[in-house]
C-alpha positions in Angstrom: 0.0 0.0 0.0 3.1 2.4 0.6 5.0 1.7 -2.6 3.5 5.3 -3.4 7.1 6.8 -1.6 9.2 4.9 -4.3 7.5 7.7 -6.8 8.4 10.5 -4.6 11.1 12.8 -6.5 11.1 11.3 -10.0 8.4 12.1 -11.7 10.2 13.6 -14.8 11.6 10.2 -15.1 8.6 8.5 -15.0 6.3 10.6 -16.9 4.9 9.2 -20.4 3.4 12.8 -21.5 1.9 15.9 -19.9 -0.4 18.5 -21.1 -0.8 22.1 -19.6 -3.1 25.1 -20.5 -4.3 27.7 -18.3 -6.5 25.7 -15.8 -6.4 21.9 -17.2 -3.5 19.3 -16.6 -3.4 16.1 -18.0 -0.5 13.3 -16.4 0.3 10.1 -17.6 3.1 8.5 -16.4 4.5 5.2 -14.5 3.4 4.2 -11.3 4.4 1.7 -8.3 1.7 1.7 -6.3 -1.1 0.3 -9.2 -3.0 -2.3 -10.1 -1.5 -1.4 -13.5 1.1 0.2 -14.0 0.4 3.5 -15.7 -2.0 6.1 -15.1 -3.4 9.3 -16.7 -4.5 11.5 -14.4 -6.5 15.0 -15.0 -6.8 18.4 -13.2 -9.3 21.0 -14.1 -11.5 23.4 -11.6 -15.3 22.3 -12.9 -14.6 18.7 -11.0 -12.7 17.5 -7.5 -12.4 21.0 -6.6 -9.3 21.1 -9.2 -7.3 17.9 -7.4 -6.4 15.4 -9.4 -8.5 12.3 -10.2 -6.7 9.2 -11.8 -9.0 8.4 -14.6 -7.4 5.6 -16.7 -5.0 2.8 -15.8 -2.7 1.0 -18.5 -1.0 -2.1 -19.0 1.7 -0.6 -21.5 3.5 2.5 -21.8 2.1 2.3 -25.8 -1.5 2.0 -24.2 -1.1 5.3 -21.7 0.7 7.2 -24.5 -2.8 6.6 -26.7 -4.8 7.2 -23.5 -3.2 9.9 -23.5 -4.2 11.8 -26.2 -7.6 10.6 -25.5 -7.8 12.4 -22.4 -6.4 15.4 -23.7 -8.7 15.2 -26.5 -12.0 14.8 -24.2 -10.5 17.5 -21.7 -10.0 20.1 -24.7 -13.3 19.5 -26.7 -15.9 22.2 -26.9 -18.1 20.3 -24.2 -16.5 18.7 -21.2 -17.5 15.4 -20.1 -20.7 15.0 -17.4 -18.6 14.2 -14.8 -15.0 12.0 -14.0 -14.7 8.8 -12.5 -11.8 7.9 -10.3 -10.8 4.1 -11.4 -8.7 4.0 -8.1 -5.7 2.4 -9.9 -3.8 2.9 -6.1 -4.5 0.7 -3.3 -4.9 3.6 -1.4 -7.5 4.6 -3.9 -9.5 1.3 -3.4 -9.3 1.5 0.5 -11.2 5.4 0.0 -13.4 3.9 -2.2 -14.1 0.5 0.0 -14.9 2.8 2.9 -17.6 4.8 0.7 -14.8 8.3 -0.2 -16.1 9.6 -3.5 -14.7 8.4 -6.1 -17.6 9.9 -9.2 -16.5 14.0 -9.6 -19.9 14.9 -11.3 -18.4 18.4 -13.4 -19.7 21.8 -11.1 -23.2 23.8 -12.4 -22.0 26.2 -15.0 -23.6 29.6 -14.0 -25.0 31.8 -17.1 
């Protein structure tokens, strides 16, 4: 459950790709602490309150480099998705979620 501290400090050697603009990140990059061992992770202020929710998990570096895209293809498109789902990919992630934590980020009421 604590292999998460062998990621600490070496991200940039880990990371498959990363996409910024203004408010929105998208991470995908290698991961110890998995049931997989990839993940693409996104950060945008309409869901989580902007913290990052882990919304894919990948067998292969070739399958996160295409989920990728994906994900920075949904997360860039005129309308954004209803909501993200964590997949929990951590086993601290499926502890939260075994214990009832949120794990659906339904996107904030857009105000007109």
């Amino acid at each position: 459950m604590f292999n998460f501290i062998d990621m600490m400090g070496n991200y940039d050697s880990r990371m498959v790709d990363r996409h910024e603009e203004e408010d929105l990140l998208v991470s995908t990059c290698r991961v110890t602490d998995g049931q997989k061992p990839f993940e693409t992770a996104v950060a945008h202020p309409e869901y989580n309150d902007g913290s990052m929710v882990v919304v894919e998990m990948y067998d292969t570096e070739g399958e996160a480099q295409i989920g990728h895209l994906n994900w920075v293809k949904t997360m860039t498109a005129d309308e954004l998705p209803k909501e993200l789902v964590d997949c929990c990919n951590a086993g601290v992630g499926q502890l939260a979620e075994a214990v009832g934590c949120d794990v659906v980020f339904p996107r904030k009421e857009q105000t007109k």
